[in-house]
VOKOL-713277 format. One record per residue (C-alpha): residue number from 1; residue in one letter; x, y, z. Coordinates in nm, 2 decimals, always signed. Layout:
// residues N
<atom NUM A <X Y Z>>
...
***
This chain:
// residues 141
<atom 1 X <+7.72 +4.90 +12.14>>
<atom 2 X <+7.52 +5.00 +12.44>>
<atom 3 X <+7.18 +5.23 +12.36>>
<atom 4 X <+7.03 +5.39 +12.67>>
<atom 5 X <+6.83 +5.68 +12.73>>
<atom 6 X <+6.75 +5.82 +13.08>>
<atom 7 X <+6.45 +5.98 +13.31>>
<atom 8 X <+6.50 +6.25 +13.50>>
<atom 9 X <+6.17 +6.13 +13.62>>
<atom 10 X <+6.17 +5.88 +13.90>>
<atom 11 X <+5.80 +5.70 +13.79>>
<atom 12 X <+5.94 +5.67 +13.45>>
<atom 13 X <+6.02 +5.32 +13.29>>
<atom 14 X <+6.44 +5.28 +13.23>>
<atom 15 X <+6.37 +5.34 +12.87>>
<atom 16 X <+6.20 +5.69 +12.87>>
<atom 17 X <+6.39 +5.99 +12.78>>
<atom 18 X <+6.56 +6.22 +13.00>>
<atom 19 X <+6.30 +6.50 +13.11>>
<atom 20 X <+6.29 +6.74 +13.33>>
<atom 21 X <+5.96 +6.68 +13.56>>
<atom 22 X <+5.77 +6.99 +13.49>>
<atom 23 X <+5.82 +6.97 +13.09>>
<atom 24 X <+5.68 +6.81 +12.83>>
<atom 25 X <+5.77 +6.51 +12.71>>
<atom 26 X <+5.89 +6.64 +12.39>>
<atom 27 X <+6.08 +6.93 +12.52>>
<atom 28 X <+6.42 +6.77 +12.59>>
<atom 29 X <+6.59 +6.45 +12.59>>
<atom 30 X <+6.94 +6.32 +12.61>>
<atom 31 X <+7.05 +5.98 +12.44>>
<atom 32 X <+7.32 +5.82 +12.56>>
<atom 33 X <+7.53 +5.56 +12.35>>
<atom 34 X <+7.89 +5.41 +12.39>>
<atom 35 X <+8.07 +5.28 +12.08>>
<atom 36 X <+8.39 +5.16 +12.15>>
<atom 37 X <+8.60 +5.41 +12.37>>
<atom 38 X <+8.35 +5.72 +12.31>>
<atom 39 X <+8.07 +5.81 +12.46>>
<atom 40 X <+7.79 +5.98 +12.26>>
<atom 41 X <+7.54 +6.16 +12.38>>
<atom 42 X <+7.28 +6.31 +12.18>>
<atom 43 X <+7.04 +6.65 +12.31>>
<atom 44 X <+6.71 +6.72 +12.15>>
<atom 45 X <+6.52 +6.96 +12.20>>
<atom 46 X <+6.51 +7.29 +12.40>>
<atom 47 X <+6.89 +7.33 +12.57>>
<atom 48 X <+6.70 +7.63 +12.85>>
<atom 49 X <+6.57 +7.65 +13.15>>
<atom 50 X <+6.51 +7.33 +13.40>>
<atom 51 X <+6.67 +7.13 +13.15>>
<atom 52 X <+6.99 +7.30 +13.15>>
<atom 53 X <+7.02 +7.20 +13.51>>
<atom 54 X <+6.97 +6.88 +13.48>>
<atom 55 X <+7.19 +6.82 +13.19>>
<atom 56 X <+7.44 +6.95 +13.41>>
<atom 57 X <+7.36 +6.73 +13.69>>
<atom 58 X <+7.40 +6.44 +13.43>>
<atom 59 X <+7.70 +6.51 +13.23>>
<atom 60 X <+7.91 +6.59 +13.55>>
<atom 61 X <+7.81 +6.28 +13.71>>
<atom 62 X <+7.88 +6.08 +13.36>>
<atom 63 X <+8.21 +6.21 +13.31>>
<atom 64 X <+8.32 +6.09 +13.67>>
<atom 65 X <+8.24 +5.78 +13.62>>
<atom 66 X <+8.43 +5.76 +13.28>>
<atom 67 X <+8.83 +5.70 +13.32>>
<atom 68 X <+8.94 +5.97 +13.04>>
<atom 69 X <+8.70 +6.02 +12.90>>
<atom 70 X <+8.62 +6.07 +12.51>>
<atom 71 X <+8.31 +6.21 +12.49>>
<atom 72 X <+8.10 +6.31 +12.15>>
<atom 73 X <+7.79 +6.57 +12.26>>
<atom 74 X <+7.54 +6.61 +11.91>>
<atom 75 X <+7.39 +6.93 +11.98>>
<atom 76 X <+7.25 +6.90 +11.60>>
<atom 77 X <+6.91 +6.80 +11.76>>
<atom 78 X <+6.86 +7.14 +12.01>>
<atom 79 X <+6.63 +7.39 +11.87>>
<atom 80 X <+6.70 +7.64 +12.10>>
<atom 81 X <+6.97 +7.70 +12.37>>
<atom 82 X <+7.04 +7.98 +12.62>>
<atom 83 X <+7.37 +8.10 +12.74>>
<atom 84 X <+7.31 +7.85 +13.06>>
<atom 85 X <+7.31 +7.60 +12.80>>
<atom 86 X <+7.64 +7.68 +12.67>>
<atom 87 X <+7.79 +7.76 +13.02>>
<atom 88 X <+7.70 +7.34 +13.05>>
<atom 89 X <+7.91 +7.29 +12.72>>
<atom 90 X <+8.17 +7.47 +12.87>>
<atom 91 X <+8.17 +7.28 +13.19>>
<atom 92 X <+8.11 +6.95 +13.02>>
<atom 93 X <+8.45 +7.01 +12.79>>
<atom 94 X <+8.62 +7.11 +13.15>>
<atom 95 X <+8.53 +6.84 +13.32>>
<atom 96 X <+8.65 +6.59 +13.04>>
<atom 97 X <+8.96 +6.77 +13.02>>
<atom 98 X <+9.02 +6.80 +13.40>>
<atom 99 X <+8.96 +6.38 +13.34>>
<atom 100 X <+9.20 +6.35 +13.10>>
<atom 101 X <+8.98 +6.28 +12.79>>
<atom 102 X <+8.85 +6.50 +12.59>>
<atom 103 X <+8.44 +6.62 +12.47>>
<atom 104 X <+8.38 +6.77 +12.12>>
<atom 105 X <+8.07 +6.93 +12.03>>
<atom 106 X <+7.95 +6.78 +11.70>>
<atom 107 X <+7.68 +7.02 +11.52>>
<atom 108 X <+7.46 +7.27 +11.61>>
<atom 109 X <+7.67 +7.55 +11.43>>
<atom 110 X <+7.39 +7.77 +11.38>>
<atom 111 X <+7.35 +7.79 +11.79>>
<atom 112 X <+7.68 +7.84 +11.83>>
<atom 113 X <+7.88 +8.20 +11.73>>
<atom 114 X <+8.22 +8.12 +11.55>>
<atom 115 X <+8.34 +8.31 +11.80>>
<atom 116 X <+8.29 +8.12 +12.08>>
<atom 117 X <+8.56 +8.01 +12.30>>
<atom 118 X <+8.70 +7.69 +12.50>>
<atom 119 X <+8.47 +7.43 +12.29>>
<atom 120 X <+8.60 +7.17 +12.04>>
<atom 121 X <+8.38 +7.17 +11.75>>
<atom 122 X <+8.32 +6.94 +11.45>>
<atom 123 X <+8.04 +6.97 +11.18>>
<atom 124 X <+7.92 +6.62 +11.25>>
<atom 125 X <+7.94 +6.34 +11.43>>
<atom 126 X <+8.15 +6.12 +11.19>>
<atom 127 X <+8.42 +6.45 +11.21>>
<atom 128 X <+8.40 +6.43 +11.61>>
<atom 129 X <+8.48 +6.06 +11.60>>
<atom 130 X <+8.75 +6.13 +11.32>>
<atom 131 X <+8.91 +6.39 +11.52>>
<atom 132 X <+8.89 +6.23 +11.85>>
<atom 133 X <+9.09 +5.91 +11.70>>
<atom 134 X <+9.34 +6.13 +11.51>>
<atom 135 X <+9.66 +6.10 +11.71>>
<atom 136 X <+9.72 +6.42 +11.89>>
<atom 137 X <+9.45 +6.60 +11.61>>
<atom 138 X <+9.18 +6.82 +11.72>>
<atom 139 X <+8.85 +6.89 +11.59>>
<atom 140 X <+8.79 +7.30 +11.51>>
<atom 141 X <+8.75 +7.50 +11.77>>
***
């Protein structure tokens, strides 16, 4: 299993977590793990503002470099996101798609309206990776 976690600040060591520059440090972070085939990556934080375009930046850039992709996003962590935030779920889950793979959001149900459109959903992370190895099965939507 590979664990890595990444800077969107250019001074900062390869271990640091993904920031936007003019935030603090405890703000946002994205984690980034591979086990197996999947790629997981875990938000924290606030999912608004600066952050949302880097997130963007880096999930686009991630998922092209990923032959189809299965991707796991845990949004459990994210104490707040805006509708720029979801607009980069939304893209994320095209993107993966458009690749051939597919990206499930795991948690985070209470930012998210049960009525909200073109996004796989699971309750956890354990579900995601359950329904991403089901042949043909989803996770809820």
């Amino acid at each position: 299993m590979t664990d890595n976690e990444h800077s969107g600040q250019t001074e900062s060591p390869p271990d640091a977590p993904l920031q936007p520059a003019d935030s603090p440090s405890d703000d946002f972070s994205v984690r980034v793990r591979i086990r197996g085939d999947v790629l997981l990556i875990e938000l924290k934080g606030l999912l608004a503002g600066p952050s949302v375009d880097m997130l963007q930046m880096y999930v686009v850039s991630t998922l092209a470099t990923h032959v189809s992709p299965k991707v796991i996003m845990d949004i459990d962590g994210v104490t707040l996101m805006d509708e720029a935030g979801l607009g980069v779920l939304r893209t994320a889950t095209y993107r993966a798609r458009e690749a051939g793979g597919r990206l499930v959001i795991a948690g985070g149900h209470r930012l998210l309206d049960a009525d909200v459109n073109g996004l796989e959903r699971a309750a956890t992370i354990s579900d995601a990776f359950s329904g991403l190895n089901a042949s043909g099965g989803t996770a809820s939507s």
